[in-house]
C-alpha positions in Angstrom: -1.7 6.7 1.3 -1.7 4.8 -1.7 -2.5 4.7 -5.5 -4.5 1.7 -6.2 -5.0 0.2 -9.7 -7.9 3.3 -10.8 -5.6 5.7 -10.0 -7.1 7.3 -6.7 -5.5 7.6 -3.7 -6.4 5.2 -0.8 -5.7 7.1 2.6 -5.2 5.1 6.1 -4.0 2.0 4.4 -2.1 -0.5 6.5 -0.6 -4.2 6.1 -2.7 -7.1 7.3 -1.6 -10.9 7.0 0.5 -10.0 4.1 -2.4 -7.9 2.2 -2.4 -4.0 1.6 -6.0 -2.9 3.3 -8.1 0.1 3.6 -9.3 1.6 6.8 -12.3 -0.6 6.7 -10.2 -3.5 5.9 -10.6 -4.2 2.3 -7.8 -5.1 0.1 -6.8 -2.2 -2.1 -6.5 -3.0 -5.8 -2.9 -3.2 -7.6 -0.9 -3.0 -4.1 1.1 -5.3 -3.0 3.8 -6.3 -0.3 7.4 -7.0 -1.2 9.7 -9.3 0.2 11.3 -6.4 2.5 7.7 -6.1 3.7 7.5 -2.3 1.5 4.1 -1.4 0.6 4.1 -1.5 -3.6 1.7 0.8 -5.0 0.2 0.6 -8.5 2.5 3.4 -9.7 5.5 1.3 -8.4 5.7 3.6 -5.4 8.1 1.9 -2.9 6.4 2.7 1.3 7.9 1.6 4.6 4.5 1.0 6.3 5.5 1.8 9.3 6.3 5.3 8.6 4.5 6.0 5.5 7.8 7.1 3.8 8.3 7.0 0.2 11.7 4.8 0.1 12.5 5.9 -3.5 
C-alpha cells in the first residue's frame, strides 16, 4: 500500500514496465520507481515491492 499524491492510500499496488499501478492497472499519482527499483510514495516513503517493506 501506498500514499498517492491526494493523500489516500492505494492498496494492492504493484510495479509494471517501470510504473507504480493499482490493482486494475492504473498508474497511481505522485509514485514513482527509483533507480534500486523501490516503490517512492508521495510522502517519500521508500517500499521493496517485492515484500511491501518500508525500507526506512
Amino acid at each position: 500500500m501506498v500514499f498517492n499524491s491526494s493523500g489516500q492510500l492505494v492498496y494492492n499496488v504493484h510495479v509494471r514496465n517501470g510504473v507504480v499501478v493499482d490493482a486494475y492497472g492504473n498508474e497511481v499519482p505522485g509514485c514513482s520507481v527509483n533507480e534500486d527499483g523501490y516503490v517512492v510514495d508521495a510522502y517519500m516513503n521508500i517500499i521493496d515491492p517485492a515484500t511491501g517493506d518500508l525500507m526506512n
